[in-house]
N, C-alpha and C positions, 0 to 999 in steps of 0.2 A: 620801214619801206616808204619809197615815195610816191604817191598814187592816191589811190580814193581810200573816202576814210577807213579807218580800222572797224574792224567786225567786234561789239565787245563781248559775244558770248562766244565766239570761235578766239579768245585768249587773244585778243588783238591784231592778231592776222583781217585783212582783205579777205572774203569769203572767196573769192578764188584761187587764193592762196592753199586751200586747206575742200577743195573740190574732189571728187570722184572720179576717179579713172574709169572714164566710160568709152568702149568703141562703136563708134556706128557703121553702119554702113554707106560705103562709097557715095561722096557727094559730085557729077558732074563738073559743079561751078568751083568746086575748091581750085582746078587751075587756073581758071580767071582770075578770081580773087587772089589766088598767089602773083600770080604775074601784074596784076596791077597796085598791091599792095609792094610787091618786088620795085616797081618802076616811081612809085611813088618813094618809098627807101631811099630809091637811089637818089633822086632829087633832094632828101633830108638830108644824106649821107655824102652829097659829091665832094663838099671839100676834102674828103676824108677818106673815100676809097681808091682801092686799089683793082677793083674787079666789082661790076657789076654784081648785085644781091644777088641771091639764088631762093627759091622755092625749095624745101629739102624735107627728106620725110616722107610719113605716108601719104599724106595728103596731096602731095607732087606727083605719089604714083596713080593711074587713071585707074579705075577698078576696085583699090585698097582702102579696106575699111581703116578708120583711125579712129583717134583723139577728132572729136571737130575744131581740131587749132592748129592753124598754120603756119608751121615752121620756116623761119627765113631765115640765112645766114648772108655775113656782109664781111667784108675782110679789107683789115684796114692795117698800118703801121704802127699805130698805137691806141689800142683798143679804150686806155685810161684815158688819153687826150679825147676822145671822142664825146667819153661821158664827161667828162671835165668842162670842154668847150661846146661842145651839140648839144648836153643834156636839153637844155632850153627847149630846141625845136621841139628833140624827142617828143617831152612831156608836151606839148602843145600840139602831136600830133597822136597824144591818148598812150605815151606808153610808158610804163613804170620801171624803174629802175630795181632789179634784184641786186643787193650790196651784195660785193663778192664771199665776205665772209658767212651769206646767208648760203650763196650759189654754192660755195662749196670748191669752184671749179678754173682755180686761179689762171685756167688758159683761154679765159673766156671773159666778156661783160655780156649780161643776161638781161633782158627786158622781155617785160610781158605789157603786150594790151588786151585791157578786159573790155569786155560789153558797156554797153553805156552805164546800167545801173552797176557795172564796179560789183557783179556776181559770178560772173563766166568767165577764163580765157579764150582769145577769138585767135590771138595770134602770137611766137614766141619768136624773138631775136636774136640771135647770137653773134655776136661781134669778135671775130679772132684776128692775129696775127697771119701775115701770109707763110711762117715758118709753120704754122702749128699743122702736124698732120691730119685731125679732123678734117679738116678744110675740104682734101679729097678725097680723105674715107668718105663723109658724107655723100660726095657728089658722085663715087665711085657707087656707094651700097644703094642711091636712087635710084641710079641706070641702071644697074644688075635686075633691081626690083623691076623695073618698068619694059626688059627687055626680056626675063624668066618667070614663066607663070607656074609654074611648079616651088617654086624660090619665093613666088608672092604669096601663094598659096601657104605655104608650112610659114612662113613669117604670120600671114592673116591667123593662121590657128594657134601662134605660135602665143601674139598679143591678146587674144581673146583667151584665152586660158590666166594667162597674166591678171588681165582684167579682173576675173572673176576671183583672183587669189590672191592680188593686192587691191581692192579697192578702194583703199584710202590712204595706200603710201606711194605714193607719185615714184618717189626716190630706188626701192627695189621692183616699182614695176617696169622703171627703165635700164636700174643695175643686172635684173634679168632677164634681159635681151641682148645684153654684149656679145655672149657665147657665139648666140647665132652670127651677129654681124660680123665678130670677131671670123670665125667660119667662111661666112659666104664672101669676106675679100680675101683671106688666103690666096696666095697664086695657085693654080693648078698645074701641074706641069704634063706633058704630055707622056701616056704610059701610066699615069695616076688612075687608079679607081674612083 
């Protein structure tokens, strides 16, 4: 990884690499900090996007407990050019570069920036293509959350259960939460129970 030094008793991961899935409850200022952390982005990111950053996640939602790290997605034409030619800024504006073969998640480049001391994630990046259909699921399942408080609700109980049952594997406590998301963007049709 590129970023702050390696952890040598956490096997040479960044100690936030290898962090606790904790939720708290709803922070006021996380949409500030998204939207200026967003607006700041975009000035890192202009030569390169296609749409304006987005705030995405729970932390975008007003009310909704999360992770305290905020998600931001940015949609460009060639997600590899970005890290190729921007890495520069990136890392000079504190964010690490996750190699894809770590990410896992070839329709994506992933960055995390941590806290000063290189202990905490404060905030996650995701950089896609404008084909890739994340793009609008994400920005589709924030407004559902933000417009259905029933829908936030069983989501909120849904992560805090999660929480309590992965708290140390990052990777299935967000592989089990697809079901739901997968779910609440289904079309509804009308006549539908």
């Amino acid at each position: 990884m590129i970023g702050p030094a390696s952890n040598p008793e956490g096997g040479g991961w960044p100690p936030w690499a290898t962090e606790e899935v904790q939720q708290v409850p709803p922070d006021p200022g996380w949409s500030d900090r998204g939207r200026q952390l967003a607006r700041e982005l975009d000035a890192l990111l202009a030569p390169w996007l296609l749409a304006g950053v987005e705030h995405i996640g729970s932390t975008a939602v007003p009310g909704m407990p999360a992770k305290p790290v905020l998600d931001l997605m940015a949609v460009v034409a060639d997600p590899a050019a970005v890290v190729r030619d921007g890495f520069e800024r990136l890392r000079g504006a504190g964010w690490v570069l996750v190699p894809p073969e770590l990410d896992r998640r070839p329709w994506r480049r992933f960055l995390v920036a941590p806290d000063a001391e290189g202990r905490r994630r404060v905030a996650h990046l995701h950089i896609l293509r404008p084909d890739e259909p994340r793009w609008t699921q994400q920005l589709t399942f924030r407004d559902l959350l933000r417009a259905n408080a029933d829908l936030r609700r069983s989501y909120a109980e849904l992560k805090a259960g999660l929480a309590t049952r992965h708290p140390r594997d990052r990777e299935r406590y967000t592989e089990a939460k697809a079901e739901f998301i997968r779910a609440a963007l289904r079309p509804r049709h009308s006549g539908e129970p």
